[in-house]
Each structure stands twice: as C-alpha cells, then as structure tokens.
N, C-alpha and C positions, 0 to 999 in steps of 0.2 A: 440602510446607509452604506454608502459605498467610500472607502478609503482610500490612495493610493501613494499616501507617505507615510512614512515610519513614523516620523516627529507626530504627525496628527492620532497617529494612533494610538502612540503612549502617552498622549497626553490624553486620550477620554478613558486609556485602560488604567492610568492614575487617579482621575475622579472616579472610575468604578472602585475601586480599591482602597480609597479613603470613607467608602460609604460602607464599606465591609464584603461589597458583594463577592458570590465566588464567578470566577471566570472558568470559559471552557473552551477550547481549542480546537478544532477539527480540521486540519491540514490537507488541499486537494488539489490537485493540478487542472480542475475545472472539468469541461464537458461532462456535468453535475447526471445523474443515473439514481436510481432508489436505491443503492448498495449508500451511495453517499448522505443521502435524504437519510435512512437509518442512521446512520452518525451523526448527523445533525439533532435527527428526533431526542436520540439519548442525552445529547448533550443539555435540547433547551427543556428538557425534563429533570436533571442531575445540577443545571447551574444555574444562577440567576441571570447572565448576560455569555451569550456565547457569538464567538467571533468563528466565520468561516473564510481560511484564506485559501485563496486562486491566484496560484502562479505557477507556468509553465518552466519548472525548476533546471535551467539549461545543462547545469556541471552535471546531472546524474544521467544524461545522454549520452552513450556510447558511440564514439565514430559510426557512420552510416546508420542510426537507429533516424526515428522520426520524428526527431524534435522539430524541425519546418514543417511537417505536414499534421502534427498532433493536434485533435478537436482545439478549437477556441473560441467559446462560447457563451463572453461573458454578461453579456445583456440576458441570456437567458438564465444562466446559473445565479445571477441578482434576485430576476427575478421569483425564481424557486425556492432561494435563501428567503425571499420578504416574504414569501406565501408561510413557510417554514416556520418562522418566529426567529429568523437570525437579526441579531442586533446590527454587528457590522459584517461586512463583507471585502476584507483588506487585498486587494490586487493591484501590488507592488510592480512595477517596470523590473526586468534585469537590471539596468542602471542602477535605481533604487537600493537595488536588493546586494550589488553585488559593486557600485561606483562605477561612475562612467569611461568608457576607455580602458576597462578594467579587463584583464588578461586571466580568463578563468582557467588557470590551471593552477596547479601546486606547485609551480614555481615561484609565483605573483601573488596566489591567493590563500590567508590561512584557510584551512583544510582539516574537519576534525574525521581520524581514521578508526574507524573499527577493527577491530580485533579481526585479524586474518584468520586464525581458527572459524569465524564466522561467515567470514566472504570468500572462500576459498572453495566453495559447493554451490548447486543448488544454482541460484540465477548469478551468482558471484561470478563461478568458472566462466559464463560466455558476456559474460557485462563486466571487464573488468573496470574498478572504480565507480560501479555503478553507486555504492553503497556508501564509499567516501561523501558524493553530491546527498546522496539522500538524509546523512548523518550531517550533514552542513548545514544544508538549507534548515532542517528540523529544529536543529540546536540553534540557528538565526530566529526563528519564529518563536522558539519558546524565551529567549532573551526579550526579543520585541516584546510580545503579548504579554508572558510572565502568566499562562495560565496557572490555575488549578488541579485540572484534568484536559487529557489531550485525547481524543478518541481515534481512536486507529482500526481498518478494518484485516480480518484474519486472511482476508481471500490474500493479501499480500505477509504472509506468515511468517517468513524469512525476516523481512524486512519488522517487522511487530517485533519477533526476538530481540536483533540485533537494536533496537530503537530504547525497549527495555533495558539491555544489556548498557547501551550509553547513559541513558537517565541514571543508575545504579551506579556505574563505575563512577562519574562525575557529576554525582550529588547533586543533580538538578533537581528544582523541589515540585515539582508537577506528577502529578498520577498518569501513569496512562491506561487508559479504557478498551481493553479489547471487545470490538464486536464482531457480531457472527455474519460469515459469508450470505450475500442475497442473491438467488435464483431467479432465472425466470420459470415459469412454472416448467420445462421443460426438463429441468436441471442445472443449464449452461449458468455458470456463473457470472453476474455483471461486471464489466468490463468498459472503461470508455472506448478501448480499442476494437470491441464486438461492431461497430459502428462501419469498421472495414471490409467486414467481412457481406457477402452474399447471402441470401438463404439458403442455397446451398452451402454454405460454409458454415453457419450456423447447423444445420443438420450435421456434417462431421465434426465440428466440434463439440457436439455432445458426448464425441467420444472418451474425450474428458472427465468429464462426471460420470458416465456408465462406469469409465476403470476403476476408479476411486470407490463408488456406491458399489459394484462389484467386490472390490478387494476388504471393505467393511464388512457385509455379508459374508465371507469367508469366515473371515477373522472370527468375528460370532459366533459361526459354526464349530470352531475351532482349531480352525488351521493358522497356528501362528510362525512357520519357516517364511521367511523373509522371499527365499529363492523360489518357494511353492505358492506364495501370493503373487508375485509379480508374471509367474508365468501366464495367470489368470487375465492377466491386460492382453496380452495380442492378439486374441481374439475380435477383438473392438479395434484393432489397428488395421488400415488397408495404406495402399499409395497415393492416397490425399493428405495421410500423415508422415510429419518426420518430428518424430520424439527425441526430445533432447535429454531429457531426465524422466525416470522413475525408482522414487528412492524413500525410505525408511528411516526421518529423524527422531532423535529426540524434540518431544514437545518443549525443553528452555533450554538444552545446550549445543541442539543440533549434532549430536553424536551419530556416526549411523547405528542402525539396528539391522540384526542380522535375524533377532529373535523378536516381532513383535510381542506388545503391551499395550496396559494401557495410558505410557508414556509417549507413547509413538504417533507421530505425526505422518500422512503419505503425503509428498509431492508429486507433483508433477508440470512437466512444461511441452508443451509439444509445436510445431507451426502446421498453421491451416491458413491455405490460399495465401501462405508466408506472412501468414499476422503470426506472432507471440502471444499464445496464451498460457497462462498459469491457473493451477486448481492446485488444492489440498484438502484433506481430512483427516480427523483425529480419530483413531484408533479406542 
C-alpha cells in the first residue's frame, strides 16, 4: 500500500497501535538498492507492521548538490517494498511534508539543530546544514509514524551518531536499529548515487574500500599511530581521485583519534568522476 498524506497515515499507524502491534520505521530517500532491502528485511523480521518512507528530503541539499537530478524511482521502489513484505509505503510531496508555498529555510521554517560539535567535521565541513535537513525531516517522520524502531544504515555513520545523539537528547521514544554496510561483492559499498558513475568509475572507486580494508589489516597487525595508518591510503590514490577526508573518529562521540582502538571508527569521503562517495569502518 502506498500512502501520500500524513493524515491517512496516522490514522492506520493509530489502528495499528490500538491492536498492540510494534511498528518499524526505515527512512529513505528512494532509488531502493540491497543496502536498503537489508533494512527493510530487519525491520519486517523485528516488527509486526513496518512502514518504508520515500522522500527526496529537499532542506538537506546543499547549494549546487543534486537534488534535481537525484534517482526517482518510485514505482519501482513500491514495488520492491511489496516483494519485501512492507506494509505501507508513505511518499509524501514537499508540500505535504513541508506546506505549500513554504520557504525552506530557517528563517520561515522550524529547524531541529544538532549539536555543532557533531556537524562541524567529516561530511558537516563541506555540506554545511546538511544535517540540520536530515535531523528535520527524521524527527517529522518519527512524529508522523511514532515508530518503535527506526533502522538506519552504518554506510552513513556520521549521520547514525548524530540521529542517536537527537533521539537521547530529546526523549523521542523510538529505538534506532543500526545496520551493517552492503557491498557489492567487489567491496564498493551501495550507494543510490553508484548509479552515476561508469564502470570505469566503479573500478576507481574501489579505491574506497581497498583504503579502509587496508588500514583494518594494519591495525590488526598492530600498528595503531593514526599518522602511520593513514600514510597507508595513498598508495590506492591516483588523479581520478580527489579525497576530501581521511580521518580517525570516535565510534559515539566523534572525537578525533590520534591513537587508534577499538573505539575508533575510519571515515572516508573521496570524489570519483565527481560523484561524492562516502565509506567507513570500525576499527
């Protein structure tokens, strides 16, 4: 079943609710991938009715990013939810979501902000305000739905912290579900935005995971200098790439690390054939 008002959907997330059922929430901006299908699987195994929405979230788009040209592919991502066992499938208008005529900025529009400590790195530095739109929309969906459990995937890890970090500071009563990164068998992490890339881009963007799956292997070995891991990446770098980060957080406070552990999380962000891809791994 497919939804696309709010009023219709709290009113059957209300009859689920008086039946006792648990609900389960899996938040996506569409052009549906097996990385997503995994959060779906979790969910309609973990709850009794699970809701998967699809909406191209506009406030967390940076000037010049690709909100115009981002996948939109919702007959097929329906479809994949019904194959799946999703009960509904809520794909809300901007309108809808945000009221008509509505001027999305924070001037016009309430805006819930994360904690600068958290967005101030990592994909924050070159997306400013990315994370304000993402901490919006999320907190809008979990108001709507009133899930149980919300599942979230790791490949976007930054944004999982900081998501946690709002559920906890403002008491939202929902769990959220972290699940683990999906590969192709290659390495290359799933991405709706892979979709831009060439096969030749896909070949350099394994460069991605090679550094990462490199700099684990280290670490194992037992080289834990932050400055003598990272030297380990350039080797996998040539000028198809331009890397914007390679950095050493804490796994929940986003602290850097200077000394790996096994608190430590690797990022990474690099552009290939000037797509934005992101990878990380946990130490």
């Amino acid at each position: 079943m497919i939804i696309h008002k709010i009023k219709e959907l709290r009113e059957q997330i209300k009859e689920w609710k008086k039946q006792g059922l648990t609900v389960g929430l899996v938040p996506t901006m569409g052009a549906l991938h097996a990385g997503h299908l995994s959060l779906i699987k979790k969910s309609v195994e973990k709850c009794d009715r699970t809701v998967v929405s699809v909406f191209v979230n506009p406030i967390q788009f940076c000037p010049g990013e690709d909100l115009d040209k981002y996948p939109r592919t919702l007959d097929a991502d329906e479809g994949l939810c019904n194959d799946a066992g999703v009960n509904i499938v809520f794909a809300p208008s901007p309108e809808e979501m945000y009221g008509r005529g509505h001027i999305l900025s924070n001037d016009f529009l309430t805006y819930v902000i994360p904690p600068y400590f958290y967005v101030d790195k990592l994909c924050g530095k070159s997306r400013v305000g990315h994370f304000d739109g993402v901490c919006t929309v999320v907190n809008k969906l979990f108001n709507i739905v009133q899930p149980d459990f919300a599942f979230f995937g790791e490949k976007d890890r930054q944004q999982l912290i900081i998501l946690k970090k709002m559920v906890n500071d403002l008491n939202i009563p929902v769990e959220i579900i972290p699940c683990p990164i999906v590969r192709e068998e290659s390495g290359l992490a799933l991405s709706s935005r892979n979709k831009y890339l060439t096969e030749k881009g896909k070949d350099e963007a394994l460069a991605l995971s090679k550094i990462l799956f490199n700099i684990k292997m280290c670490y194992n070995k037992g080289i834990k200098d932050v400055k003598a891991l990272k030297e380990t990446a350039y080797g996998f770098l040539n000028n198809n790439h331009t890397l914007e980060y390679l950095e050493f957080r804490d796994k929940n406070t986003l602290e850097e690390k200077l000394t790996a552990d096994g608190d430590t999380i690797v990022f990474i962000a690099a552009r290939v054939e000037n797509v934005r891809l992101i990878d990380n791994i946990a130490l």
